[in-house]
TIRO-2110 file (N, C-alpha, C; in Angstrom, 1 decimal):
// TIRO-2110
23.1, 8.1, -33.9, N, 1, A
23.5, 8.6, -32.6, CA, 1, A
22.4, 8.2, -31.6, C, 1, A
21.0, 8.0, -31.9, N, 2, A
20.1, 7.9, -30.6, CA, 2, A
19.7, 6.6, -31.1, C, 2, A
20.0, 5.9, -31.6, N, 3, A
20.4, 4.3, -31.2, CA, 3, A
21.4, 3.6, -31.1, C, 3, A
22.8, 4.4, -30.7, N, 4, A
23.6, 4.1, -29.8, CA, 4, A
23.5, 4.6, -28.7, C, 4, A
22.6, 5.8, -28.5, N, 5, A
22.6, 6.1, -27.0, CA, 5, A
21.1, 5.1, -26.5, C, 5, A
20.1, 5.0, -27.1, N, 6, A
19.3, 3.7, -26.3, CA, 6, A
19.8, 2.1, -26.4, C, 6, A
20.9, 1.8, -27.3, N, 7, A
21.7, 1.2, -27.0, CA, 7, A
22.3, 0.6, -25.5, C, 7, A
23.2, 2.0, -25.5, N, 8, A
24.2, 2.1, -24.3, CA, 8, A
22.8, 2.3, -23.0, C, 8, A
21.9, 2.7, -23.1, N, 9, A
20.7, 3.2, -21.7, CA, 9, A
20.3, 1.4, -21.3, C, 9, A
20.2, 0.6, -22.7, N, 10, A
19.6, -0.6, -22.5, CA, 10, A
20.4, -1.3, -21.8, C, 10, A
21.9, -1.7, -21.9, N, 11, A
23.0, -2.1, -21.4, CA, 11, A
23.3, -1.6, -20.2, C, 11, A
23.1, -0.3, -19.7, N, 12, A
23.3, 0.0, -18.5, CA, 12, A
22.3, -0.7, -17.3, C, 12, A
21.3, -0.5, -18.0, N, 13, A
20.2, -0.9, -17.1, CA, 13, A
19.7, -2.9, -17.2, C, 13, A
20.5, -3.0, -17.9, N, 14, A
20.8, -4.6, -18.0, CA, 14, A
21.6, -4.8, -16.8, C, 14, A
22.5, -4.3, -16.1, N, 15, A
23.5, -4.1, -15.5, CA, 15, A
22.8, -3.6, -13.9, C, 15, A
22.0, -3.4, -13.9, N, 16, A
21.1, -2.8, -12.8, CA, 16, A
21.0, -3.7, -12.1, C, 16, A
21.4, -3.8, -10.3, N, 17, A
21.1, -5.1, -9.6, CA, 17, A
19.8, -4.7, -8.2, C, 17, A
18.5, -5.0, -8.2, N, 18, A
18.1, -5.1, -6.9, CA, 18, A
18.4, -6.2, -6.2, C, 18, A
19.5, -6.0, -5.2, N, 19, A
20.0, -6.6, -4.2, CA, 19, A
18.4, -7.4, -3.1, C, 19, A
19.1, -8.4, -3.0, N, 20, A
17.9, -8.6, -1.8, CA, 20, A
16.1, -9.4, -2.3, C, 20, A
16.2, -9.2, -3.7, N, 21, A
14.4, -9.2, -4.5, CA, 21, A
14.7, -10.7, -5.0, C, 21, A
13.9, -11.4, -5.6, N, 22, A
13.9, -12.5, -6.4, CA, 22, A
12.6, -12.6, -7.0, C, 22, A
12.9, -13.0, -8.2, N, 23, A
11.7, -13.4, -8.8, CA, 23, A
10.8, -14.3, -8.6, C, 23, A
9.6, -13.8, -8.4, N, 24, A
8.5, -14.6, -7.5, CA, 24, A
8.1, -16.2, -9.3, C, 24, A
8.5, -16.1, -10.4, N, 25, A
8.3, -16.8, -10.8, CA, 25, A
9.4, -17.7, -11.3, C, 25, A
10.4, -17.4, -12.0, N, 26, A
11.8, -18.0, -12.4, CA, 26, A
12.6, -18.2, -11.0, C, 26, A
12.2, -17.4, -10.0, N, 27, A
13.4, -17.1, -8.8, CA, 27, A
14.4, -16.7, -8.9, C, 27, A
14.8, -16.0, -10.3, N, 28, A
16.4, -15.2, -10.4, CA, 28, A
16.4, -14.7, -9.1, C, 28, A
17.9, -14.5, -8.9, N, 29, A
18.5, -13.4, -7.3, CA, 29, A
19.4, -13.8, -7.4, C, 29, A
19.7, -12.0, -7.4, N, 30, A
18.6, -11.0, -7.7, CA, 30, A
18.0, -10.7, -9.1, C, 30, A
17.4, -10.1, -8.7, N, 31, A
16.8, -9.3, -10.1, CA, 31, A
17.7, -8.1, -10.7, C, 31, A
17.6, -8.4, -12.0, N, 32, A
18.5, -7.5, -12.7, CA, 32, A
17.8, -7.1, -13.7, C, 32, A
18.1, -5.3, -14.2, N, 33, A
17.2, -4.9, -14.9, CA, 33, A
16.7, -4.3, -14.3, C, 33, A
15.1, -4.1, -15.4, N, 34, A
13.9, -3.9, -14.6, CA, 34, A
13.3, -4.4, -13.3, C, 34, A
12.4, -3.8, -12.0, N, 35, A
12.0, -5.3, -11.3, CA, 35, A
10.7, -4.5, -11.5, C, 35, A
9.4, -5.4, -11.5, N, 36, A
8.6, -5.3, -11.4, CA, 36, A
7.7, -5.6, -10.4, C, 36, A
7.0, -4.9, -9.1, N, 37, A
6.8, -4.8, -8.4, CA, 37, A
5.0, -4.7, -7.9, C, 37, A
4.4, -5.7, -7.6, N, 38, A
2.9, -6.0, -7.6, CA, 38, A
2.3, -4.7, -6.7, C, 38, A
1.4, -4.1, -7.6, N, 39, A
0.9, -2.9, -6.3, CA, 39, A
0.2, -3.2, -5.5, C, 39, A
-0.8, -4.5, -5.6, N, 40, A
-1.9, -5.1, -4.7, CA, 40, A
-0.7, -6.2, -3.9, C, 40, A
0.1, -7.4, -4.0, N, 41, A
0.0, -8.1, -3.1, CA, 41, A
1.3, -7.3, -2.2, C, 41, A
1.8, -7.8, -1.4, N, 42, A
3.0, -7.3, -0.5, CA, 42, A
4.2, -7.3, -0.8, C, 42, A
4.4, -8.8, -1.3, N, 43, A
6.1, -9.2, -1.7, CA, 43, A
5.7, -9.9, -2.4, C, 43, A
5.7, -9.0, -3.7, N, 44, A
5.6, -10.3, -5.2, CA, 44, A
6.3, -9.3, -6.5, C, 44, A
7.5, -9.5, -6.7, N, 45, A
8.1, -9.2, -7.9, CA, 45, A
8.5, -10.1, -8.9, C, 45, A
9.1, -9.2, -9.8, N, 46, A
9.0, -10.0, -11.3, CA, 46, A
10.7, -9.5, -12.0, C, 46, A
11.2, -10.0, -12.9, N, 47, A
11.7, -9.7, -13.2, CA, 47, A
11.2, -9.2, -14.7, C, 47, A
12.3, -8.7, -16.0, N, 48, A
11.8, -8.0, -17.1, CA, 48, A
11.3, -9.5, -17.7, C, 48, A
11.6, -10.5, -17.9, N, 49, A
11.4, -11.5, -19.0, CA, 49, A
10.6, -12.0, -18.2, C, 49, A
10.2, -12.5, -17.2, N, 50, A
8.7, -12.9, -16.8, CA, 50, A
7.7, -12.0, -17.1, C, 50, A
7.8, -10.6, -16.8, N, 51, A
7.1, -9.6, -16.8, CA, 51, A
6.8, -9.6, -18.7, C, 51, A
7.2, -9.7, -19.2, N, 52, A
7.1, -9.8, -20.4, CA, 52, A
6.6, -10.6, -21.3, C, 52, A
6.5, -12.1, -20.3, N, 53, A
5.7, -13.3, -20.9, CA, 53, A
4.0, -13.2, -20.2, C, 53, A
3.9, -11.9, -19.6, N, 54, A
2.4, -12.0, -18.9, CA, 54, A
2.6, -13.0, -18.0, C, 54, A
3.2, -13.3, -17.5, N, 55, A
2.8, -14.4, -16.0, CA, 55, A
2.2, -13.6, -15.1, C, 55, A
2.0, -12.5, -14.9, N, 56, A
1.5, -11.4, -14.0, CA, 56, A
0.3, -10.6, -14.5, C, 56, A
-1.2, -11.1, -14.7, N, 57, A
-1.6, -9.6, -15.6, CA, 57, A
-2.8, -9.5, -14.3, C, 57, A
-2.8, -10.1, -13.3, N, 58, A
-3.8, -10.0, -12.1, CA, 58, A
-4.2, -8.6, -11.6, C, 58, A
-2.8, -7.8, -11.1, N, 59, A
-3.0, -6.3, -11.2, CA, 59, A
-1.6, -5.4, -11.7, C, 59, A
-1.8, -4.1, -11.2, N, 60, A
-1.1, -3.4, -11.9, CA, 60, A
0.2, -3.6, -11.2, C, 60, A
1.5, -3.4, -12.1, N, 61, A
2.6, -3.5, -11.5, CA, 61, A
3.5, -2.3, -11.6, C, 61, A
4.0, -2.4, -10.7, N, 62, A
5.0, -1.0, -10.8, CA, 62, A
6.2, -1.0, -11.4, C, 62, A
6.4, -0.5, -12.5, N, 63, A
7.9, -0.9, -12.7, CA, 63, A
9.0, 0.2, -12.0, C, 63, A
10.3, -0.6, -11.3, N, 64, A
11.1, 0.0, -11.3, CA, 64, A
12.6, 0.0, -11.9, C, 64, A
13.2, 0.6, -12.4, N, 65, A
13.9, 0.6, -13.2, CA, 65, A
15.2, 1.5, -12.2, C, 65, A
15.7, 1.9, -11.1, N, 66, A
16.5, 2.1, -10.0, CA, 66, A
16.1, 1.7, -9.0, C, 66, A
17.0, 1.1, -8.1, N, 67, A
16.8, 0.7, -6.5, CA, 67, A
16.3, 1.8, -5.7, C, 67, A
17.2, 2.9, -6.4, N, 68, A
17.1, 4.0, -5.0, CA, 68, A
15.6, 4.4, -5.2, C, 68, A
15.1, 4.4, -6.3, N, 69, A
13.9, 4.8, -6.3, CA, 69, A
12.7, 4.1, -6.4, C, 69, A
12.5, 2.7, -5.4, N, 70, A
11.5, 2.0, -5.3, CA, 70, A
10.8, 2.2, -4.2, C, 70, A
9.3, 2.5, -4.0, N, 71, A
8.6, 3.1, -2.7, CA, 71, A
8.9, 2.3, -1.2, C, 71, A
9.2, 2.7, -0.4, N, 72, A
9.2, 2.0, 1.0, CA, 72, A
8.0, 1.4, 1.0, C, 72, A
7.5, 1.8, 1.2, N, 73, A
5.5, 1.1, 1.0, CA, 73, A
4.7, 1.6, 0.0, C, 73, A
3.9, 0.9, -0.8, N, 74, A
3.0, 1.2, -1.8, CA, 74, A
1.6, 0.9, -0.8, C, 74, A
0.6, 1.2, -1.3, N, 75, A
-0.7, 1.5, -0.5, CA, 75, A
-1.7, 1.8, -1.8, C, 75, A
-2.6, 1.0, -2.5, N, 76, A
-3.6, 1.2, -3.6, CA, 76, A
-4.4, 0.7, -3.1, C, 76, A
-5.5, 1.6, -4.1, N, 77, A
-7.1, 1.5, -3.6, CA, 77, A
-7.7, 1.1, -5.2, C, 77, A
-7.9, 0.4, -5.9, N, 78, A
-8.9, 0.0, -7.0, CA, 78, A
-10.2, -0.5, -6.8, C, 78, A
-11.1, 0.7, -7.5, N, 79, A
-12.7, 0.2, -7.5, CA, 79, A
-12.6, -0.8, -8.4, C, 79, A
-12.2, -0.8, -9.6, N, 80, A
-12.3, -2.2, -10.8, CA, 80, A
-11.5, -3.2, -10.1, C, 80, A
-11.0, -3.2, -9.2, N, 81, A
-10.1, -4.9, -8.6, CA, 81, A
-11.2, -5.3, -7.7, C, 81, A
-11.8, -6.2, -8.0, N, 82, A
-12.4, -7.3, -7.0, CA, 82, A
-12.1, -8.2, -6.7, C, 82, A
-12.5, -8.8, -5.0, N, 83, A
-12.2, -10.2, -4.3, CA, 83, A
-10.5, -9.5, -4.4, C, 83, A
-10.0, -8.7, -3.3, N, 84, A
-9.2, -8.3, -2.3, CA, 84, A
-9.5, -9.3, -1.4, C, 84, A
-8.6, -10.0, -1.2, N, 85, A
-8.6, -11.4, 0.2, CA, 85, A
-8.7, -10.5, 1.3, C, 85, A
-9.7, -10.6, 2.3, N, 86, A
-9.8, -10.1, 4.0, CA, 86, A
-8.3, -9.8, 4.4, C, 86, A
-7.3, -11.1, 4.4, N, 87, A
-6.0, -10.5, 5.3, CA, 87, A
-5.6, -9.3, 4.6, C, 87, A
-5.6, -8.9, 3.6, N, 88, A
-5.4, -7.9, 2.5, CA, 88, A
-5.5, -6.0, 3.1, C, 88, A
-6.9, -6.8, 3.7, N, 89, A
-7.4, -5.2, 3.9, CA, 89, A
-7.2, -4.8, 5.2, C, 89, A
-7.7, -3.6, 6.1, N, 90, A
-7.5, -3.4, 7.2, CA, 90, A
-8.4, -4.0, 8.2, C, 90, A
-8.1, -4.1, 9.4, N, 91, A
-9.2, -4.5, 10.4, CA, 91, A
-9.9, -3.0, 10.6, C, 91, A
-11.1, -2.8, 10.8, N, 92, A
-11.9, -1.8, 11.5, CA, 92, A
-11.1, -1.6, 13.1, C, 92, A
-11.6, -0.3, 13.4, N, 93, A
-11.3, -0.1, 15.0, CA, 93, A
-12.1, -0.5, 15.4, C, 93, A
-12.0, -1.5, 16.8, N, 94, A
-13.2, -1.6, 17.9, CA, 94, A
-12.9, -1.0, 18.9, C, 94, A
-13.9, -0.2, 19.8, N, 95, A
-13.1, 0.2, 20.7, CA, 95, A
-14.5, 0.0, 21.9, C, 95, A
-14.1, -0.6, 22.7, N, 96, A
-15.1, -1.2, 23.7, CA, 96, A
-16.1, 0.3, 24.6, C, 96, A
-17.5, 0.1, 24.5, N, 97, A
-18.5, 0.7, 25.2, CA, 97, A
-19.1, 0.1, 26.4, C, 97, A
-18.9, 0.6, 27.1, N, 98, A
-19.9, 0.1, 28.5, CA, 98, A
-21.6, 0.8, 28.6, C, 98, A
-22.3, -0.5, 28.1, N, 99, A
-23.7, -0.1, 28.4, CA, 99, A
-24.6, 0.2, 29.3, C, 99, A
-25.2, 1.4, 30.1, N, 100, A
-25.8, 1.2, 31.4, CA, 100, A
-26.4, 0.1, 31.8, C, 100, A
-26.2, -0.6, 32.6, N, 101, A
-27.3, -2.2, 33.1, CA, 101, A
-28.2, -1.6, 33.0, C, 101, A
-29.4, -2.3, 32.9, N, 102, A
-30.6, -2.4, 33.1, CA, 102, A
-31.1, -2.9, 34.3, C, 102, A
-32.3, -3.0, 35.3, N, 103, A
-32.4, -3.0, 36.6, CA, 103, A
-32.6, -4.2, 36.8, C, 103, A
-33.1, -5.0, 35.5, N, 104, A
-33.2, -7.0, 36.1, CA, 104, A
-31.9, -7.6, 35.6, C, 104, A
-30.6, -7.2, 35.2, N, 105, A
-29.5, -7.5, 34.4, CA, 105, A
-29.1, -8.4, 35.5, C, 105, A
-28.7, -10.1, 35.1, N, 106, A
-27.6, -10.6, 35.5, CA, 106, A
-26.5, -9.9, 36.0, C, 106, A
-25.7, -10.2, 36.8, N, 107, A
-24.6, -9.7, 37.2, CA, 107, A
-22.9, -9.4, 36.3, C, 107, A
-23.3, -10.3, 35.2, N, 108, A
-22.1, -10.6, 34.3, CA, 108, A
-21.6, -9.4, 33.8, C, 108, A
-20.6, -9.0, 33.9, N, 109, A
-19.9, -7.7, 33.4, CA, 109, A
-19.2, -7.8, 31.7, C, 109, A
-19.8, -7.8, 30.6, N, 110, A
-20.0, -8.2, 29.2, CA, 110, A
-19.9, -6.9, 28.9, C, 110, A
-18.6, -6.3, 27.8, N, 111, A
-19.1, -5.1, 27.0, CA, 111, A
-19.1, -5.6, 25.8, C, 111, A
-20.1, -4.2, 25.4, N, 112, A
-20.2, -4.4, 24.2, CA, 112, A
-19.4, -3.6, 23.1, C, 112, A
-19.3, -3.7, 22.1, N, 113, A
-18.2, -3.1, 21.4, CA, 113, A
-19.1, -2.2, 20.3, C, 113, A
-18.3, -1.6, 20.0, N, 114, A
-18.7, -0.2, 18.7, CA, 114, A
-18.3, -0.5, 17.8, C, 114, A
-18.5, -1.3, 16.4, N, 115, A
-17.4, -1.2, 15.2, CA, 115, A
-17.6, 0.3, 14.6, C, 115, A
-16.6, 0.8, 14.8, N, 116, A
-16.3, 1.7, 14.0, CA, 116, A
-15.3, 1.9, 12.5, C, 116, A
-16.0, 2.3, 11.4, N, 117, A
-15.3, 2.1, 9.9, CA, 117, A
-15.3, 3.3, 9.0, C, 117, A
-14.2, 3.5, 8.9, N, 118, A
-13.4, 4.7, 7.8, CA, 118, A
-12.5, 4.2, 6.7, C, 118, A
-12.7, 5.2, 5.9, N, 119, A
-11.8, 5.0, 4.8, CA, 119, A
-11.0, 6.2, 4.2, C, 119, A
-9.7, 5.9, 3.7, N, 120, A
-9.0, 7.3, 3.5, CA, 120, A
-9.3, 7.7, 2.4, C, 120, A
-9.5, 9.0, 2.0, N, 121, A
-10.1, 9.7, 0.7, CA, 121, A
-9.2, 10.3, -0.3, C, 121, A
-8.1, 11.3, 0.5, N, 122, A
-7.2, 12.2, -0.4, CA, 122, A
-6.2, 12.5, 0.8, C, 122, A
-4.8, 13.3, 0.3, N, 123, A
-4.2, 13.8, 1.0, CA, 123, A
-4.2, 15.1, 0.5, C, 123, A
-3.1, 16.2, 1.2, N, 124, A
-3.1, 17.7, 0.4, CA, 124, A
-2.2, 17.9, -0.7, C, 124, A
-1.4, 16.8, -0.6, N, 125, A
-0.2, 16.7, -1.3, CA, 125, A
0.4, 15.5, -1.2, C, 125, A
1.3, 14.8, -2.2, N, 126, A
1.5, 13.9, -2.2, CA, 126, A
3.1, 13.2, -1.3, C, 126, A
3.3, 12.3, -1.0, N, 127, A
4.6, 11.9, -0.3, CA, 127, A
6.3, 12.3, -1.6, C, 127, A
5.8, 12.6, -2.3, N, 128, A
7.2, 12.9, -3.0, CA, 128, A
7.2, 14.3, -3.3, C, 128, A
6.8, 15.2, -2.1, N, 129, A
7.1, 16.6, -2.3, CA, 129, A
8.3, 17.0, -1.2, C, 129, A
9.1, 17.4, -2.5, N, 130, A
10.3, 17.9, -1.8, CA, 130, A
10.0, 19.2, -0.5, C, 130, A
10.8, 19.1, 0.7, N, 131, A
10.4, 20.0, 1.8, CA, 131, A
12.2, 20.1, 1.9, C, 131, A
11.9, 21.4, 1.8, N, 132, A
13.5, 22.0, 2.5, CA, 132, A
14.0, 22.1, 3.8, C, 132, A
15.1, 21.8, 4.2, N, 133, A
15.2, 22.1, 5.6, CA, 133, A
14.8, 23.4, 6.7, C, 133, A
14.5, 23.4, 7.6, N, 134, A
13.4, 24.5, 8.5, CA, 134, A
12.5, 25.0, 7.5, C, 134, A
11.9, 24.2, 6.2, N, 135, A
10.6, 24.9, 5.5, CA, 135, A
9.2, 24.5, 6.6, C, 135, A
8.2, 25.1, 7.3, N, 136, A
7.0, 24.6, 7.6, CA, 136, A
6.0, 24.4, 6.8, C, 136, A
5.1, 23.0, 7.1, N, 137, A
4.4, 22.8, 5.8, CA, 137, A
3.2, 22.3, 6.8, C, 137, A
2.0, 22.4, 6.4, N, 138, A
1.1, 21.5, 6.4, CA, 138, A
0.4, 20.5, 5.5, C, 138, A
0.2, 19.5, 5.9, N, 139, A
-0.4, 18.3, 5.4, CA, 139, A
-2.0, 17.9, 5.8, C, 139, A
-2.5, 17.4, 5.5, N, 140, A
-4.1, 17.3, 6.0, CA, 140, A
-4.4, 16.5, 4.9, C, 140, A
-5.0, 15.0, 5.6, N, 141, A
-5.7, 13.9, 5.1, CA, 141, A
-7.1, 13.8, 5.5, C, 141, A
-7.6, 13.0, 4.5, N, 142, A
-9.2, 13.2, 4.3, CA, 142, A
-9.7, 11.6, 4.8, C, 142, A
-10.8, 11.7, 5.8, N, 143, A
-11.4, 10.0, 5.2, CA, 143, A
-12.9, 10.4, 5.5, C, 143, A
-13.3, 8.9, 5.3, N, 144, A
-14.9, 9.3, 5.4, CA, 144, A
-14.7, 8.5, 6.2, C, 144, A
-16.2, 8.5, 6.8, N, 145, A
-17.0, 7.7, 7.9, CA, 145, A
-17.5, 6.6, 7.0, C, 145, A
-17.4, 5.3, 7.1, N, 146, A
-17.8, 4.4, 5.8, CA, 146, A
-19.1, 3.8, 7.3, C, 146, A
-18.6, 3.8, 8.4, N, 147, A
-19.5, 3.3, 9.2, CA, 147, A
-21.4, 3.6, 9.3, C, 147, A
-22.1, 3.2, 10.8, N, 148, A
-23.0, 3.6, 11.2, CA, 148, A
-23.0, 4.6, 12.3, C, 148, A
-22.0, 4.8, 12.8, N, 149, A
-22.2, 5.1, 14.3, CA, 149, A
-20.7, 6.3, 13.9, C, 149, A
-21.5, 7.3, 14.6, N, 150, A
-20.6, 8.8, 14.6, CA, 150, A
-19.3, 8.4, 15.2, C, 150, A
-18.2, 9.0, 14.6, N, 151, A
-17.0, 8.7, 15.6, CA, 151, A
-16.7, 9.5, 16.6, C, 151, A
-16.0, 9.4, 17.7, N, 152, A
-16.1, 10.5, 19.1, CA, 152, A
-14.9, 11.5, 18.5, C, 152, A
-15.5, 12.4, 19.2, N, 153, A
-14.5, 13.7, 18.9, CA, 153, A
-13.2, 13.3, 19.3, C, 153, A
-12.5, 13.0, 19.8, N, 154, A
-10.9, 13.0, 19.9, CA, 154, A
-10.9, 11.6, 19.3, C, 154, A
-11.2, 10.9, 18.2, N, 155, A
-11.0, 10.3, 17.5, CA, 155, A
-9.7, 10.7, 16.9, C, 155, A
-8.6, 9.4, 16.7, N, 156, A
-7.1, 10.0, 16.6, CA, 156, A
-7.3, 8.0, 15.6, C, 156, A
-6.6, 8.7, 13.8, N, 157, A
-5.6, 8.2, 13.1, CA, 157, A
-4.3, 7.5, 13.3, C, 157, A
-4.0, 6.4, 13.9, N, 158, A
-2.4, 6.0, 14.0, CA, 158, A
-1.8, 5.1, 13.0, C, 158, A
END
């Protein structure tokens, strides 16, 4: 009986189509089945038989096994993955400072900029918490200051 029902699970989900994906290595499309889904690059999936010959062991992958349930955006942070390529990561904010001249200063009107750098820490809860209709909730995210230079109070997240 429960190896005709993982049978029949196997076969259904053989039958499973992500519309739209193609295999970043054989190029099936779509992918059917499992798709396997890169958590570090942006648009790199796999299907089950790639995924299964290791063509992929760079980083972790996500498997998904329904459409409806694959993340709009994935967003990972690993201290063990090194050499994240620059375009990869975020740009810092700059946000331009005007320095008082000095009394022998050329006339040239040059600002200078502030790098300022953060990083996100935690949230309060996670993105797949069910919220009921008129329920009020709060949320509150965490980052640090990774920088040198204090951030200004109405410092604003977008």
């Amino acid at each position: 009986m429960l190896i005709n029902f993982l049978k029949d699970k196997r076969a259904k989900q053989a039958e499973v189509e992500h519309k739209g994906y193609i295999c970043d290595v054989c190029e099936v499309n779509p992918i059917k089945g499992i798709r396997y889904k890169c958590s570090v690059r942006n648009d790199y999936d796999l299907c089950e038989s790639c995924e299964a010959k290791g063509t992929h062991n760079t980083y972790p992958m996500l498997k998904i096994r329904d459409p409806s349930m694959a993340p709009a955006n994935l967003i990972c942070q690993y201290n063990s993955i090194p050499n994240i390529p620059a375009s990869a990561q975020p740009e810092p904010i700059k946000v331009p400072v005007e320095q008082p001249k000095p009394q022998k200063a050329p006339e040239s009107k040059k600002k200078n900029w502030i790098k300022y750098s953060g990083r996100f820490v935690k949230e309060s809860f996670g993105d797949k918490y069910i919220v009921s209709p008129g329920q009020v909730i709060r949320k509150t995210w965490t980052f640090r200051n990774d920088g040198e230079t204090s951030w200004p109070e109405d410092t604003l997240f977008i």
